[in-house]
C-alpha atoms as an extended CHARMM CRD file, in Angstrom:
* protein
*
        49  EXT
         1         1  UNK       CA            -10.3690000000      -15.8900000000       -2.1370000000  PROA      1               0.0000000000
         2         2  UNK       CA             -9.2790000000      -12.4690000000       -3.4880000000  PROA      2               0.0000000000
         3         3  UNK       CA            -11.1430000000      -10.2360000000       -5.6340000000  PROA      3               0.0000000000
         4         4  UNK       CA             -9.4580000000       -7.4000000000       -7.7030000000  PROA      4               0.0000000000
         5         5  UNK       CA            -10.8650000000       -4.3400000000       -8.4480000000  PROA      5               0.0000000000
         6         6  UNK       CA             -8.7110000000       -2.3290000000      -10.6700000000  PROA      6               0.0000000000
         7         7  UNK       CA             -9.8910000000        1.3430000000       -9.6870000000  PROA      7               0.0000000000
         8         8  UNK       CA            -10.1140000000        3.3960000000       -6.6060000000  PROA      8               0.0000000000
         9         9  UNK       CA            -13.3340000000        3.7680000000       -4.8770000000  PROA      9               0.0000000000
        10        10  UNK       CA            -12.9750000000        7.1400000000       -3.8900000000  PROA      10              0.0000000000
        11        11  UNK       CA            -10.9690000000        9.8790000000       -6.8290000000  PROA      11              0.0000000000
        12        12  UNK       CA             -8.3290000000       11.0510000000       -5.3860000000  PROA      12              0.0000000000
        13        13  UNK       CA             -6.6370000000       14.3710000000       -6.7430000000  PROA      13              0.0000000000
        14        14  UNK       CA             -3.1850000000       14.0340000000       -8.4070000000  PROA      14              0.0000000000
        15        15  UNK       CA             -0.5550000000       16.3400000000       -6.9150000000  PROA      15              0.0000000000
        16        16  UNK       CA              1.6560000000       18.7800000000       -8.6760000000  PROA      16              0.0000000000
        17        17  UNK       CA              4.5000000000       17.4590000000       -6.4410000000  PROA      17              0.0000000000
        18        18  UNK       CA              5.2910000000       14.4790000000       -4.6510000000  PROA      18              0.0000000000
        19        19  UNK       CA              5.2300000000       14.6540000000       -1.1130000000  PROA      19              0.0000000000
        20        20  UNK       CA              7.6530000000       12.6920000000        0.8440000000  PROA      20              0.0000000000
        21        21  UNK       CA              6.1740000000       13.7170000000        4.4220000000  PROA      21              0.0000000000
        22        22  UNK       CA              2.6320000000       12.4760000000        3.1240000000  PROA      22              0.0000000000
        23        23  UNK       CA              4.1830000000        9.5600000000        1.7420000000  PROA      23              0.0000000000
        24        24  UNK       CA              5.7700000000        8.6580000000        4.9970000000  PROA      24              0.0000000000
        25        25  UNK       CA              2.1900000000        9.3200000000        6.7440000000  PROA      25              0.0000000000
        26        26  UNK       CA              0.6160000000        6.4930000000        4.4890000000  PROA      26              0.0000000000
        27        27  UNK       CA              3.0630000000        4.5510000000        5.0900000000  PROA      27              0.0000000000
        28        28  UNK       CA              3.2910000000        4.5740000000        8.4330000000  PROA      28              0.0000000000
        29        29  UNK       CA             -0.4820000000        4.1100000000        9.0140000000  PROA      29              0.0000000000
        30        30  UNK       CA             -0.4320000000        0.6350000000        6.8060000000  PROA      30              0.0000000000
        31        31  UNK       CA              2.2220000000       -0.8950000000        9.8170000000  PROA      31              0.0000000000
        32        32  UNK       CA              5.4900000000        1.0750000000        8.5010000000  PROA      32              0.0000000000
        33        33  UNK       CA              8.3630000000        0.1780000000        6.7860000000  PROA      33              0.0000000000
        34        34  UNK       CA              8.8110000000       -3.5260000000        7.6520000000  PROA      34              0.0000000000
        35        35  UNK       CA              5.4250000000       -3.3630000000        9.3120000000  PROA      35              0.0000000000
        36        36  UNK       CA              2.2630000000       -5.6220000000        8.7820000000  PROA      36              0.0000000000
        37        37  UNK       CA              1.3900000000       -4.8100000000        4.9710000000  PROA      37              0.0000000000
        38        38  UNK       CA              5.4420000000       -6.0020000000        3.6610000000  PROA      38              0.0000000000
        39        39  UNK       CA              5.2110000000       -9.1620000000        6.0110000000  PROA      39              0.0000000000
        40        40  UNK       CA              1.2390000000      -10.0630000000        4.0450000000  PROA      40              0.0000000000
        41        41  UNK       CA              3.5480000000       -9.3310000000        0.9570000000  PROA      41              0.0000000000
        42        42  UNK       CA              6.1590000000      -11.6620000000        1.9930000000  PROA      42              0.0000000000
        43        43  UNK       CA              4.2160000000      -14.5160000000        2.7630000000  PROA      43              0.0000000000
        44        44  UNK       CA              1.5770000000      -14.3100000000        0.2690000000  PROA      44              0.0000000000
        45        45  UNK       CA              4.4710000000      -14.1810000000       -2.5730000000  PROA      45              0.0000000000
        46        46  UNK       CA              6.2120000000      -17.4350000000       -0.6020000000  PROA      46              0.0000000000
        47        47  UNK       CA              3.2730000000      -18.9720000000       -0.5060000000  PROA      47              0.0000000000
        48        48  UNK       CA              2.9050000000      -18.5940000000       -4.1690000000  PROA      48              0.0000000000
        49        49  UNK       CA              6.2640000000      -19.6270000000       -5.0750000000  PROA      49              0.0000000000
């Protein structure tokens, strides 16, 4: 069971700029590019299907 909850807990600032090098911090602390979070994605959306 999933529940959605369609805001942020915490407000978070929006930047002037994007920042790739941030971006590419997040993103490698939720399991990288083809890390855990895109395989979750992958099956959940096959599992779906």
């Amino acid at each position: 069971m999933f529940k959605r909850i369609n805001r942020l807990p915490i407000a978070l600032p929006v930047p002037k700029h994007p920042d790739a090098n941030a971006a590419a911090a997040v993103q490698e602390l939720l399991g990288g590019r083809f890390g855990e979070m895109s395989t979750l994605n992958n099956y959940l959306v096959q599992s779906s299907n």
